[in-house]
Wavefront OBJ file of the C-alpha trace (Angstrom):
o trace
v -10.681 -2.913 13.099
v -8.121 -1.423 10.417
v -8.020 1.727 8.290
v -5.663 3.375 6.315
v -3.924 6.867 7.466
v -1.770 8.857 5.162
v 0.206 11.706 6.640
v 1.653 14.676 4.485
v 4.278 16.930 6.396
v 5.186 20.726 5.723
v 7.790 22.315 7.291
v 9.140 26.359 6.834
v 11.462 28.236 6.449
v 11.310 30.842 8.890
v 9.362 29.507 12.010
v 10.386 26.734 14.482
v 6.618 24.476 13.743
v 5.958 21.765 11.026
v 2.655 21.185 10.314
v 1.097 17.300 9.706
v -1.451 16.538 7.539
v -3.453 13.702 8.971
v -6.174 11.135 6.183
v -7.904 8.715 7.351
v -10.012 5.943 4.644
v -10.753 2.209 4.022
v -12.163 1.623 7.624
v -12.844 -1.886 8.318
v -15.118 -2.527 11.681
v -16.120 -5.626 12.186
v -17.165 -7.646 15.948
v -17.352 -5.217 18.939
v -16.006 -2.422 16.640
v -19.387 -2.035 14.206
v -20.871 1.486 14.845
v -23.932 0.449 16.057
v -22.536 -0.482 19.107
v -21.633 3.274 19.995
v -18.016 2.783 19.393
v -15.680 6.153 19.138
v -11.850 6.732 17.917
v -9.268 9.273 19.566
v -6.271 10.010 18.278
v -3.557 11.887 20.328
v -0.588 13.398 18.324
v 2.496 13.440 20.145
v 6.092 14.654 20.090
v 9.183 13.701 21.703
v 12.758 15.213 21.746
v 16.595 14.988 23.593
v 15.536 14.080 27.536
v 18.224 16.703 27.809
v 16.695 19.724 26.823
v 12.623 18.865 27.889
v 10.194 20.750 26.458
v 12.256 21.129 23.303
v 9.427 19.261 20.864
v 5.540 20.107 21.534
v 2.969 18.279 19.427
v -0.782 19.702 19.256
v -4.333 20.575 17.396
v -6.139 22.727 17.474
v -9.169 21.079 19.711
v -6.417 20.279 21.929
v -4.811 17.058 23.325
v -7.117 14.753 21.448
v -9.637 14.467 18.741
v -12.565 12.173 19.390
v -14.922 11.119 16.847
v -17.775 8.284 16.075
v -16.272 5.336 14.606
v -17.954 5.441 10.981
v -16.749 9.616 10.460
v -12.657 7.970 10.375
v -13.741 6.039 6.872
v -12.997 9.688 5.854
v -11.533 12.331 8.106
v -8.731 14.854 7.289
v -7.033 16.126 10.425
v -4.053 18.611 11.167
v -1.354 19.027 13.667
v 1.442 20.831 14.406
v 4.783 20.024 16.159
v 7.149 22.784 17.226
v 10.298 23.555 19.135
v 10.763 27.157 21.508
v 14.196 27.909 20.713
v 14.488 28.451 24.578
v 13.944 24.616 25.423
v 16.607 23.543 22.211
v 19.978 23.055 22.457
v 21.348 26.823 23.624
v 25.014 25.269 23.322
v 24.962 25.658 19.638
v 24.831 29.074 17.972
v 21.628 27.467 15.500
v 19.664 25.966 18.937
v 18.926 22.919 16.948
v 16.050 20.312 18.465
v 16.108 16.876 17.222
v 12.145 15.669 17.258
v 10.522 12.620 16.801
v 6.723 13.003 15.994
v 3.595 10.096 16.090
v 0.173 9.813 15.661
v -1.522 7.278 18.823
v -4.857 5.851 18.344
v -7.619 4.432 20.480
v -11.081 2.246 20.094
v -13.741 2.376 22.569
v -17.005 0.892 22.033
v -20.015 -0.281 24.619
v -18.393 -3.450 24.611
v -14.877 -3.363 24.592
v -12.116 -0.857 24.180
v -8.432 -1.656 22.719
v -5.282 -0.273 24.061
v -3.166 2.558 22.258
v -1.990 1.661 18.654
v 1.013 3.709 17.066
v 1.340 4.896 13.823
v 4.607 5.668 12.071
v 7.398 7.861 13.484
v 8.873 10.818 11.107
v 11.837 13.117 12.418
v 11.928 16.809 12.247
v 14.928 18.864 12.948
v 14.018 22.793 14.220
v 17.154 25.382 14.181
v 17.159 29.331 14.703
v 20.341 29.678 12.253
v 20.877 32.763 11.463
v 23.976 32.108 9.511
v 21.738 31.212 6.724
v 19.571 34.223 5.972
v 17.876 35.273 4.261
v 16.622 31.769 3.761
v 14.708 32.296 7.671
v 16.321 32.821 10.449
v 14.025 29.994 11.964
v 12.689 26.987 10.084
v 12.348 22.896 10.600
v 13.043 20.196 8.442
v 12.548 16.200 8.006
v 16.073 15.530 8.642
v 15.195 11.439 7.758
v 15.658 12.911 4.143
v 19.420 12.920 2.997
v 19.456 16.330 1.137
v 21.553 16.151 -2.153
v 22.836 18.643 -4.276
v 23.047 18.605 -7.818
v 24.971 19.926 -10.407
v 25.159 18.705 -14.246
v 27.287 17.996 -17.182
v 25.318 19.646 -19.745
v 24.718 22.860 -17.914
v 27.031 25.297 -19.672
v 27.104 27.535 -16.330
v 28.900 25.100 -14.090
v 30.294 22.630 -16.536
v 34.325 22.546 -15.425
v 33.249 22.250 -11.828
v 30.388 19.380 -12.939
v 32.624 17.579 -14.535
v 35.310 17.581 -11.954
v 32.999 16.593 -9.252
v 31.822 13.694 -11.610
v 35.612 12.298 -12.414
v 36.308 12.865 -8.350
v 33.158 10.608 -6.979
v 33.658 8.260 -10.234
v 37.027 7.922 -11.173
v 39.352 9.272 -8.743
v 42.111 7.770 -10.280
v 42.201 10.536 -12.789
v 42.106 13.159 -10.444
v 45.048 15.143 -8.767
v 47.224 14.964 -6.490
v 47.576 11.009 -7.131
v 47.231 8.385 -4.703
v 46.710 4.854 -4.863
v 43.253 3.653 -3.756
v 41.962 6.957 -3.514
v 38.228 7.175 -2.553
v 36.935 10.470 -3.091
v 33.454 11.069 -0.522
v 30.494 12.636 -1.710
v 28.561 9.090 -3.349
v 25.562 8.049 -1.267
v 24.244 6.205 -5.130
v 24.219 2.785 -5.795
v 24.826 0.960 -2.343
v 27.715 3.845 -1.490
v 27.183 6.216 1.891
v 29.847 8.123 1.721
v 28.124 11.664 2.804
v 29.708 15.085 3.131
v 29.369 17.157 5.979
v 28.939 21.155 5.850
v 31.908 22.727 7.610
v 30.329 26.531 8.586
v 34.001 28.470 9.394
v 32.315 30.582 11.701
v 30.147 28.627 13.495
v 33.131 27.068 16.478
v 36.852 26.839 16.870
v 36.962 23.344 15.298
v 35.271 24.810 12.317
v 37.508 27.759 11.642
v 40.249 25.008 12.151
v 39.000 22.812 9.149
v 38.055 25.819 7.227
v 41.832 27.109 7.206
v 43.248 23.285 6.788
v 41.489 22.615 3.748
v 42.399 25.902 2.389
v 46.024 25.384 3.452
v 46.159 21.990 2.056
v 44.045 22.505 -1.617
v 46.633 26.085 -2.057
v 49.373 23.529 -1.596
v 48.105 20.943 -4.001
v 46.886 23.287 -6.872
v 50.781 24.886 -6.903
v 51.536 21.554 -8.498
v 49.261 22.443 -11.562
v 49.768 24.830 -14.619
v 46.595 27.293 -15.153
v 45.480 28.331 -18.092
v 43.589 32.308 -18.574
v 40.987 32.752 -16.652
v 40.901 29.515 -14.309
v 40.785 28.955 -10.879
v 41.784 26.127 -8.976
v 38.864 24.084 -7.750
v 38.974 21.229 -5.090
v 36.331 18.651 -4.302
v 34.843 17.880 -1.472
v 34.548 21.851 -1.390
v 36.207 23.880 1.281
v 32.767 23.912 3.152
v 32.966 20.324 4.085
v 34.141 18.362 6.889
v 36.082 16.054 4.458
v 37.880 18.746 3.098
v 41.825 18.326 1.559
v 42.462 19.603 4.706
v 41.594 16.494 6.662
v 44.728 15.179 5.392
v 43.833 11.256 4.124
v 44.547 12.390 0.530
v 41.132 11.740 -0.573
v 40.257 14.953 -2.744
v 40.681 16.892 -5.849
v 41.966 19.677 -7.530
v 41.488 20.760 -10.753
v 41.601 24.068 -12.922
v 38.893 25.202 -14.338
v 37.068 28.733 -15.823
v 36.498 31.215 -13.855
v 33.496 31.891 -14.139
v 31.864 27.964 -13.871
v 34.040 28.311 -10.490
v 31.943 31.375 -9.640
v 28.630 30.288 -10.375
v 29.107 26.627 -9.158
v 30.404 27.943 -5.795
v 27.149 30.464 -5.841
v 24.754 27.824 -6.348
v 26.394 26.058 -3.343
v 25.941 28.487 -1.206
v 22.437 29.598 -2.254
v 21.578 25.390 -1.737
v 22.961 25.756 1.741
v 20.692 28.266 3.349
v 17.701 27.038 1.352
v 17.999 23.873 2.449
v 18.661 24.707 5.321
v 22.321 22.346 5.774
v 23.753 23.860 9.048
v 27.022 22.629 10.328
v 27.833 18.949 10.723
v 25.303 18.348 8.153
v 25.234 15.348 5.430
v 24.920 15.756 2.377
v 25.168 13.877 -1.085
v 26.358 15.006 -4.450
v 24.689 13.812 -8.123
v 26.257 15.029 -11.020
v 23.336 12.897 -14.040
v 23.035 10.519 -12.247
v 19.526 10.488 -11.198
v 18.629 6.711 -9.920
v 16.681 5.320 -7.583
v 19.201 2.958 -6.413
v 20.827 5.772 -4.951
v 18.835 5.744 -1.587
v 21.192 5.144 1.240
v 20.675 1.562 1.966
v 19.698 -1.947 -0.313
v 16.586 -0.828 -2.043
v 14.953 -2.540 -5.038
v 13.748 -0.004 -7.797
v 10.451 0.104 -8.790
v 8.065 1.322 -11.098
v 4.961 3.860 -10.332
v 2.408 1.674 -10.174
v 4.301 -1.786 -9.278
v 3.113 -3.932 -6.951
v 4.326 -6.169 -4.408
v 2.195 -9.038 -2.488
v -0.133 -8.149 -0.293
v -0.618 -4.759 -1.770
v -3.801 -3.195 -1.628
v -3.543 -0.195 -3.253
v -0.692 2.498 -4.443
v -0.278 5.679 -4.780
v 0.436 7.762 -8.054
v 2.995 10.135 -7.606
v 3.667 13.144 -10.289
v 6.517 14.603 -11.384
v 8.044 17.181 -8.426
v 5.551 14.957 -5.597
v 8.138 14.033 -2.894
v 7.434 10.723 -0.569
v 8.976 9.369 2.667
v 7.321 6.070 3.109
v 7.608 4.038 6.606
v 8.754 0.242 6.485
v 8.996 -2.680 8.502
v 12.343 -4.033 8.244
v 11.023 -7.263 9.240
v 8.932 -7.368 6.425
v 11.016 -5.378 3.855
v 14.431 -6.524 4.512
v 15.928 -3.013 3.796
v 17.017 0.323 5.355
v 19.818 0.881 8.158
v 17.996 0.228 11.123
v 17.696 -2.646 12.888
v 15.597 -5.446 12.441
v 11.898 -4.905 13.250
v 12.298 -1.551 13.692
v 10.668 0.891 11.082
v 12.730 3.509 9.446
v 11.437 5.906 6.663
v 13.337 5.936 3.581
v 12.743 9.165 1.117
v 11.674 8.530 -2.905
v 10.830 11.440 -4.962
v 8.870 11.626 -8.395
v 10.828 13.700 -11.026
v 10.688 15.267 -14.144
v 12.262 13.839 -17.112
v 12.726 9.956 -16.683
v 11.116 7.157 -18.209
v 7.461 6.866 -18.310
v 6.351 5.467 -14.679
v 10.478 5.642 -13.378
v 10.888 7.242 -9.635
v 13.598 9.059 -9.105
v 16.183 10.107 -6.019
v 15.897 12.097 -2.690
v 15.123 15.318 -3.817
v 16.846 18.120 -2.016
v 14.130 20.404 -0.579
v 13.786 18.158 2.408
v 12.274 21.294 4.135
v 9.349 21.870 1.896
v 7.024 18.023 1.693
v 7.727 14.570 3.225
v 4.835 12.057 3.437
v 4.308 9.225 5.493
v 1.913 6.287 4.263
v 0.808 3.308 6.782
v -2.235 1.385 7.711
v -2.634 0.819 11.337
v -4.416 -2.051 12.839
v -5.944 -2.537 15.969
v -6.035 -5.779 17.899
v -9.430 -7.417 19.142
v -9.832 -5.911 22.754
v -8.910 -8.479 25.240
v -12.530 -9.892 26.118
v -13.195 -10.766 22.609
v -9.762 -11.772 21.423
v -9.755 -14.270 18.304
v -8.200 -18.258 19.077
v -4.509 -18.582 19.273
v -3.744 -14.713 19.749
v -2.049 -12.883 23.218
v -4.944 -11.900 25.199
v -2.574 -9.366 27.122
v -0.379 -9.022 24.447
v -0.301 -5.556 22.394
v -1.855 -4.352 19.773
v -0.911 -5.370 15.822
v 2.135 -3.390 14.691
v 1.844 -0.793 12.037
v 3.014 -2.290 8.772
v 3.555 0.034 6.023
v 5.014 -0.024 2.212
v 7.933 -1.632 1.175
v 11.011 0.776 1.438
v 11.486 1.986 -2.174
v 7.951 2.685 -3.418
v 4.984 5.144 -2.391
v 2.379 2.328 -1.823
v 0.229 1.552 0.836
v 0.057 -2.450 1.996
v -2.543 -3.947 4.501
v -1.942 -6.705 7.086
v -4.565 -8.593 9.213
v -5.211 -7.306 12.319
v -3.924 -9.970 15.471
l 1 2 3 4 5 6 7 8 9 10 11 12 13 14 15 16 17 18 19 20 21 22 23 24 25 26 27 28 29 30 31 32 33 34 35 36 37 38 39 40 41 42 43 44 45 46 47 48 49 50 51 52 53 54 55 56 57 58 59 60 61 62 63 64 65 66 67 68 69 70 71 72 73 74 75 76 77 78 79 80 81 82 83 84 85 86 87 88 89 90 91 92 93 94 95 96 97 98 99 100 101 102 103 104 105 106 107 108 109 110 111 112 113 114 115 116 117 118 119 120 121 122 123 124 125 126 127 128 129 130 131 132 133 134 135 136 137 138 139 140 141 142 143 144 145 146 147 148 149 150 151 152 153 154 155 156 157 158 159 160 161 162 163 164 165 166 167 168 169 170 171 172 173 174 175 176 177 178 179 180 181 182 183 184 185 186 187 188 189 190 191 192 193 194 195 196 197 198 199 200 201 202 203 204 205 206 207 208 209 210 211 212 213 214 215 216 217 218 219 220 221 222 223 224 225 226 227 228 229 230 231 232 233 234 235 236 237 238 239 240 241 242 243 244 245 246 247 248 249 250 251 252 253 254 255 256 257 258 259 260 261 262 263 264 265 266 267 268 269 270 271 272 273 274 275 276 277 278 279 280 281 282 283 284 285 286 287 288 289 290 291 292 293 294 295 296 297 298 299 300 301 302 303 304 305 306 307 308 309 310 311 312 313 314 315 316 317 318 319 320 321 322 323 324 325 326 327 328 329 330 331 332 333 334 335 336 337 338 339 340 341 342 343 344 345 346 347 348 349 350 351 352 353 354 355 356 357 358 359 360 361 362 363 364 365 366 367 368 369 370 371 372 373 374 375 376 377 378 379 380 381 382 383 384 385 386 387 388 389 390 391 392 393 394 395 396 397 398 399 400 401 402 403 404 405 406 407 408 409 410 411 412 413 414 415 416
């Protein structure tokens, strides 16, 4: 038996729970599977989190554990289910309580005549905090945190244009950028086979923190006295004083640079606003694009694609609009991308934007708290009575084999 099952995932700002969006279509029952022989599908949602804070991830539905159903309702069923973290079970050591959580959908066949064992479908990853150092943006809220966030500023926007540019000349031509230093290597790229992320340093949020906070300040002061400033500028240093890789951590890999006032102002606003609704807490990564929106800028070896492309053995793909955000699950096996390890799965984000070419896809959009989707097709083996020649009568069921890693499409395999 084999059907399709699309997941759509919302999480908020302002309560610890993300809520999954479970569709199932294109059943295929065939041998002991075919409805007349009384045969029934559960699926069981489940959740799992740090062994060292139990409790700290709780997956359920609203008719409980499990959802049973006859076999022939699953060629088109929409379910829901919600994962959540009490702030009580999370990590208490941190001042956000963060829980790291892994959530799954299981599924079972049972029919008069044979039954198969538990098949998995993908695994997403949801991150729950209670930081308060962001409101207003919640005090509470969960996020897909398998979505690198990335912050954006641009050239053309008169508001922030100094600071755009700088940040643009620092991830793309650090040579031109002061103080000088041979070989410099400015972080903040994660485009175009780079991962070099920055990491939100919160100054209040520990000791170390506060430390960085006051290095980097130390260290940019010292580096912008070296510059003449013209009326009105400020001196403005990339990575910004909120990150981990500060001028403060002392490899000489940053920036300074004067520039207006008032582009210092509202770039450093904008920042800060992108921070708490993002939801970055401390220790955070984080990538920068200043225009230079490409879909070779996912963090690993992906091929770009057009909407609508196809790749062998597709069945069928899915159209994706401007603003529609996608994290697709792949086989490594089978795609030969992403940075996990071989025959593993490990969701990579694409997002559909405004403004390229017709039928172009676009990079990881920011708002990694709002959508992320999750497209598969999960096939069950034969159960072990009826098992087809040549296959592993005690052997597990088929794995789940999903889209390639760069596109929003759906791709079938045959069932073992």
């Amino acid at each position: 038996m084999k059907f399709t099952e699309i997941e759509v995932g919302t999480g908020f700002a302002g309560d610890r729970t993300a809520r999954i969006y479970v569709k199932t279509k294109n059943l295929r029952a065939s041998g002991v599977f075919i409805p007349s022989f009384g045969t029934k599908m559960t699926i069981r949602p489940g959740a799992g989190g740090d062994p060292r804070h139990p409790g700290s991830c709780v997956a359920k539905m609203d008719t409980g554990r499990t959802y049973t159903d006859n076999i022939g309702a699953w060629g088109d069923k929409f379910l829901v289910y919600e994962v959540s973290s009490p702030e009580a079970k999370a990590d208490t050591t941190r001042i956000d309580k963060v829980a790291a959580c892994t959530f799954q959908t299981h599924y079972k066949v049972d029919g008069n005549r044979g039954a198969s064992p538990w098949s998995n479908g993908p695994d997403g990853g949801l991150r729950f905090d209670s930081a308060a150092y962001i409101n207003p943006y919640g005090k509470q809220g969960a996020v897909f945190d398998r979505i690198t966030p990335v912050m954006r500023y641009s050239r053309t926007d008169a508001a922030v244009k100094g600071v755009a540019e700088h940040v643009y000349d620092a991830i793309y031509a650090p040579q031109l950028t002061y103080p000088q230093k041979n070989d410099k290597d400015i972080p903040g790229n994660i485009w175009n086979g780079e991962w070099q992320p920055l990491h939100r340093n919160y100054r209040k949020f520990n000791a170390e923190s506060k430390k960085t906070s006051a290095q980097n300040r130390t260290a940019k002061n010292a580096a912008c006295a070296g510059l003449t400033n013209g009326q009105d500028e400020q001196c403005d240093e990339f990575p910004f004083a909120s990150t981990k890789e500060g001028a403060g951590k002392g490899d000489g890999n940053f920036s300074v640079r004067y520039v207006p006032q008032a582009d210092n102002s509202a770039a450093g606003s904008r920042l800060s606003q992108w921070y708490g609704q993002d939801r970055i807490l401390d220790g955070d990564a984080y990538g920068m694009s200043v225009d230079r929106p490409t879909l070779r800028g996912l963090p690993s070896p992906a091929r770009p694609l057009r909407r609508g492309s196809r790749h062998r053995d597709e069945e069928e793909v899915i159209r994706l609009q401007p603003g529609d955000r996608v994290l697709v699950a792949h086989q490594l096996a089978e795609a030969g991308c992403g940075r996990g390890a071989s025959g593993t799965e490990h969701p990579q984000p694409i997002t559909a934007v405004g403004g390229k070419r017709e039928g172009e896809l676009g990079p990881v959009d920011g708002a990694h708290h709002q959508i992320s989707a999750t497209a598969v097709v999960v096939p069950f083996a034969q159960p072990s009575n009826s098992a087809p020649r040549g296959s592993d009568k005690s052997g597990p069921a088929a794995s789940v084999t999903s889209a390639s890693c760069s596109c929003a499409s759906l791709r079938t395999s045959t069932a073992l």
